[in-house]
C-alpha positions as semicolon CSV with decimal commas, in nm:
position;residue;x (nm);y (nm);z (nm)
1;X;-1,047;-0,654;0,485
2;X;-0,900;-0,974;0,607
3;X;-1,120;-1,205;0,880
4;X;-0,831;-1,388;1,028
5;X;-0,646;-1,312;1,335
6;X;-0,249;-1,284;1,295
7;X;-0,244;-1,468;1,623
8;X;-0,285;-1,799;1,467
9;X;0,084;-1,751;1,325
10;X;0,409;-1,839;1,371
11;X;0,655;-1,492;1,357
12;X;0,992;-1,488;1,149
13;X;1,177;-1,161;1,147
14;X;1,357;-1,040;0,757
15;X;1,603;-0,793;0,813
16;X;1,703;-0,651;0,428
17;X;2,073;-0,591;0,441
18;X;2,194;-0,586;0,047
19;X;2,195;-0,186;0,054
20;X;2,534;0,020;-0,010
21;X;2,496;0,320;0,260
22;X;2,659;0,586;-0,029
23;X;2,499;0,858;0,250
24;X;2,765;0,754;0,508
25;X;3,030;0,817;0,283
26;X;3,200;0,472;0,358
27;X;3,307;0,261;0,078
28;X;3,213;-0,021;0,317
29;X;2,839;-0,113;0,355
30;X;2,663;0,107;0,639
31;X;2,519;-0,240;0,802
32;X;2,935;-0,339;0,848
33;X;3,013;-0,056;0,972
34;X;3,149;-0,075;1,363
35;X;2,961;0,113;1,640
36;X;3,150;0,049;2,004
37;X;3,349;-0,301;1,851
38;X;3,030;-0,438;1,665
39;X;2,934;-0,384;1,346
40;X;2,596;-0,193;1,319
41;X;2,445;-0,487;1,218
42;X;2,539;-0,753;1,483
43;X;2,369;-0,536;1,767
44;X;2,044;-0,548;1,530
45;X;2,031;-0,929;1,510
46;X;2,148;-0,949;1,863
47;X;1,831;-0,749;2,020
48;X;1,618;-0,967;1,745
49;X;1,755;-1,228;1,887
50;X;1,630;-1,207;2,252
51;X;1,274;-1,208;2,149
52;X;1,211;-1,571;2,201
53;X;0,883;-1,610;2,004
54;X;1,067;-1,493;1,674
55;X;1,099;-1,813;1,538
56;X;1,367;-1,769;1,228
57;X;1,593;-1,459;1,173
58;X;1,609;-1,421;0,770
59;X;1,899;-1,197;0,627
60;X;1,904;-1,125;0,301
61;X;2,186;-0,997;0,159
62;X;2,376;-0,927;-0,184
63;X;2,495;-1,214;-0,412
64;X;2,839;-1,068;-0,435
65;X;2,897;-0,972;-0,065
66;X;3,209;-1,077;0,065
67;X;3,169;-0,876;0,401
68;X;2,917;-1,109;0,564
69;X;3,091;-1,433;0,620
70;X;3,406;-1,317;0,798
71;X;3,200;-1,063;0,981
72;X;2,943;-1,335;1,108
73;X;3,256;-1,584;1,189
74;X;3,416;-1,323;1,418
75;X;3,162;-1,100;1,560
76;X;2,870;-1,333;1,541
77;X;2,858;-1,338;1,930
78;X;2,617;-1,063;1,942
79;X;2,641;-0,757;2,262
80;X;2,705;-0,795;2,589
81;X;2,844;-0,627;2,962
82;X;3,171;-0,755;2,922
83;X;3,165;-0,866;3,256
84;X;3,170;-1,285;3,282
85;X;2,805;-1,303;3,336
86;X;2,766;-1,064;3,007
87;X;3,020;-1,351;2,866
88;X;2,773;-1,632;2,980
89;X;2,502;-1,454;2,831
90;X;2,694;-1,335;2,488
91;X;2,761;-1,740;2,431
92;X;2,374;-1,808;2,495
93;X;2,273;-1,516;2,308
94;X;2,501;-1,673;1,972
95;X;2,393;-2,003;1,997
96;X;2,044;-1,860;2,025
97;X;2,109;-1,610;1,701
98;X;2,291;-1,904;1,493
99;X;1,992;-2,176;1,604
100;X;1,775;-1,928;1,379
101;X;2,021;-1,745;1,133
102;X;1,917;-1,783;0,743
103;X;2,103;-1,586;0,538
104;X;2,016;-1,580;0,143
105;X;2,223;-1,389;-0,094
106;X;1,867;-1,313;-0,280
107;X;1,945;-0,894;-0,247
108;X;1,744;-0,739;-0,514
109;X;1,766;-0,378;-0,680
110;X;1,525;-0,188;-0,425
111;X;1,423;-0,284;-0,067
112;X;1,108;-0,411;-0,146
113;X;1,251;-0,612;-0,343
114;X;1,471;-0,766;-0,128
115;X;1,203;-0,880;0,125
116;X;1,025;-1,031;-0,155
117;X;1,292;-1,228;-0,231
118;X;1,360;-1,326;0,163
119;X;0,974;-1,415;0,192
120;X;1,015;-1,627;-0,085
121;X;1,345;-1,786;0,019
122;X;1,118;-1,931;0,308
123;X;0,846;-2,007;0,161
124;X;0,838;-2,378;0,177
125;X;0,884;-2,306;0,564
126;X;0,628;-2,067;0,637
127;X;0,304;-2,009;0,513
128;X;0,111;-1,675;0,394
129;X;-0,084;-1,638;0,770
130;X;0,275;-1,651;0,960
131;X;0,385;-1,342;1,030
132;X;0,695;-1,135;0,861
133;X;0,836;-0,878;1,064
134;X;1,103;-0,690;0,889
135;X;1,351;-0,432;1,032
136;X;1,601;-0,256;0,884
137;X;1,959;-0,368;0,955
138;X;2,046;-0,003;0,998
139;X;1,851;0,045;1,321
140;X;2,064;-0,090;1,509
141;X;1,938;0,061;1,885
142;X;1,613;-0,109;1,881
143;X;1,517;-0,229;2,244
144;X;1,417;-0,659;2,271
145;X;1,136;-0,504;2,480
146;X;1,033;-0,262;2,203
147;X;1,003;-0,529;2,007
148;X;0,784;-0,753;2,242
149;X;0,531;-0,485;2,300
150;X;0,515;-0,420;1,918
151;X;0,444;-0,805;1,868
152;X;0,179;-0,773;2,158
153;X;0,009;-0,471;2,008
154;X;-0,053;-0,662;1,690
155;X;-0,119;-0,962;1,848
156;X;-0,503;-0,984;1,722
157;X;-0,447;-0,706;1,477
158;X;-0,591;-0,888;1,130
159;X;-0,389;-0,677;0,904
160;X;-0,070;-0,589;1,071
161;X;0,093;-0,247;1,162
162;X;0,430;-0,076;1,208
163;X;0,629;0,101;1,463
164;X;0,576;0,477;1,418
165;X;0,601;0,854;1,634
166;X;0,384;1,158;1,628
167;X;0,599;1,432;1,385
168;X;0,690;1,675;1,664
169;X;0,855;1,939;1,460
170;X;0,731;2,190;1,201
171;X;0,709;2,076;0,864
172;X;0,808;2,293;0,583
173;X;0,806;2,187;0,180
174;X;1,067;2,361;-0,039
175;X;1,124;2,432;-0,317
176;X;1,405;2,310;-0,575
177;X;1,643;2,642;-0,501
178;X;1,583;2,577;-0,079
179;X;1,323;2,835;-0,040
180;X;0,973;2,736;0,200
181;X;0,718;2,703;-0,035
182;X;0,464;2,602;0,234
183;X;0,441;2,518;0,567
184;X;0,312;2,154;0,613
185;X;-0,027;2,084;0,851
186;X;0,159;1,785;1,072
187;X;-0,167;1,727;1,241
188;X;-0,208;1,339;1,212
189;X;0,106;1,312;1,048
190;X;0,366;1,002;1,173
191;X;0,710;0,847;1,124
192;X;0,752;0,539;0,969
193;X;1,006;0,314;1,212
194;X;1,037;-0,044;1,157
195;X;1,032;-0,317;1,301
196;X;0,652;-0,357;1,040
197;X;0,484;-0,668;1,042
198;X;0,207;-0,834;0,808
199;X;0,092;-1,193;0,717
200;X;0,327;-1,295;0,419
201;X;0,100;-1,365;0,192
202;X;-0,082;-1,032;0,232
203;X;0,334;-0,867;0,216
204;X;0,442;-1,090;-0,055
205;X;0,136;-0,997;-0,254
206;X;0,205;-0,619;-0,155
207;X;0,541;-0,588;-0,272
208;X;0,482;-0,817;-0,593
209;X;0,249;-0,501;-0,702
210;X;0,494;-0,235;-0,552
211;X;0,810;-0,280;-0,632
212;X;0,939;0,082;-0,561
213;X;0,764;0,073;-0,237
214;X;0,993;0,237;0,057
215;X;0,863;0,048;0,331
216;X;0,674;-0,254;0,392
217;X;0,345;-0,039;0,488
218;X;0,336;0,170;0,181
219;X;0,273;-0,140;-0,023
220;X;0,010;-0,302;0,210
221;X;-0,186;0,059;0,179
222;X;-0,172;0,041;-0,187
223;X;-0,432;-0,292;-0,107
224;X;-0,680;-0,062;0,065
225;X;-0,582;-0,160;0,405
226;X;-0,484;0,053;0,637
227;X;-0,197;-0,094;0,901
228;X;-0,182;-0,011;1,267
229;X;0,020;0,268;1,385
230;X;0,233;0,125;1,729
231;X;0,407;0,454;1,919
232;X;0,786;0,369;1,863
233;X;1,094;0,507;2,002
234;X;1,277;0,800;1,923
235;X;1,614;0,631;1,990
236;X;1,529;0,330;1,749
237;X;1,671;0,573;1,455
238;X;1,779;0,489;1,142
239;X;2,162;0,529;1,036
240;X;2,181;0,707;0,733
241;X;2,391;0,955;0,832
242;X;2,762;1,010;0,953
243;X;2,595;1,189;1,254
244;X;2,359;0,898;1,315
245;X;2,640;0,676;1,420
246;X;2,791;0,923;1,674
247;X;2,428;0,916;1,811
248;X;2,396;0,537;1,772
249;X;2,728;0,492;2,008
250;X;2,639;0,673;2,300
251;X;2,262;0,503;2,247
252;X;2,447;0,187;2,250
253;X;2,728;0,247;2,462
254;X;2,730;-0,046;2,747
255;X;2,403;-0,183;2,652
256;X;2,216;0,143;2,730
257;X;1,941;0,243;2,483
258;X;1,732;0,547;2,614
259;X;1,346;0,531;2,550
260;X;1,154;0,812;2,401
């Protein structure tokens, strides 16, 4: 098990953003897609963005994207009220997001992948006991404060954890023809959220191993370790769906996200 505290690093956020979204049934990307006059990935940088001790915001997306750039150029102001003090704040909150913006067209085949790629983009600017906490572009409702009490929870944590709920419903496995083969024992059972963070060189040597890894955690437990479970939000979900975004607009509509 590792010795060292993960207080004694810096924190840069990844955010892997080279997926297609084929669920949504868009031909454009799920992360470009608009939710209340923003695309669904502009509110995700912008609440990234008011958490102060997050040092860099890495983006990795495709090499042959060609929806970033104007999408950055006119929507790169990030959320606001509206009202001329949300105005004041929208051009603070920009120059705060573009201060610590690197986007690398690094996008790999999986989403492990990907965030290998992004931690090694940066390597010559961070080293393996700074911190990389990744989140998925396609959640976009996460609260700033969420995010500051998940950085606090881990603060002396020496392997890192991930933002996570209690399963609350019934679990049932089925079978190929959609017939319950058994119900599931959710006793101790959780939901993976992100934002999950771990020392990159611990990650980086996770996902080398674990290429088909689903999340960031998954590969870290392959090590041995076992990560820290932080309770999470039921509003920071994950847009996958055509009836996630419906959800994600009223979450989002005039800055209000709901906590669990």
């Amino acid at each position: 098990m590792p010795t060292k505290n993960l207080s004694k690093g810096r924190v840069f956020a990844i955010l892997p953003a080279a997926g297609s979204g084929t669920r949504m049934g868009d031909p454009l990307p799920k992360q470009y897609l608009e939710i209340n006059g923003l695309p669904m990935i502009v509110h995700t940088l912008t609440a990234i963005a008011r958490v102060q001790r997050i040092q860099t915001i890495v983006v990795v997306i495709a090499s042959d994207d060609v929806h970033w750039d104007p999408m950055i150029a006119r929507h790169g102001h990030g959320r606001g009220d509206g009202h001329e003090h949300g105005q004041n704040q929208n051009q603070n909150q920009n120059q705060q997001l573009r201060d610590r913006l690197q986007v690398f067209r690094v996008g790999g085949n999986t989403r492990a992948e990907s965030v290998l790629n992004g931690l090694r983009a940066v390597a010559s600017e961070f080293g393996e006991n700074d911190r990389a906490m990744v989140h998925d572009a396609a959640r976009p409702c996460i609260r700033s404060e969420l995010i500051e009490q998940f950085l606090d929870e881990l603060e002396d944590d020496p392997i890192g954890g991930l933002l996570a709920l209690p399963v609350a419903d019934t679990l049932k496995r089925g079978s190929a023809d959609q017939r319950v083969e058994q119900t599931v024992n959710r006793q101790q059972l959780w939901r993976a959220q992100t934002p999950q963070m771990f020392r990159a060189g611990l990650l980086g040597k996770a996902l080398a191993g674990m290429p088909e890894a689903t999340d960031e955690s998954q590969a870290v437990e392959a090590l041995g370790y076992q990560p820290k479970l932080v309770i999470g939000e039921s509003a920071n979900l994950k847009v996958t769906y055509a009836t996630d975004m419906k959800i994600a607009q009223l979450l989002l509509a005039e800055g209000r996200v709901v906590t669990r």
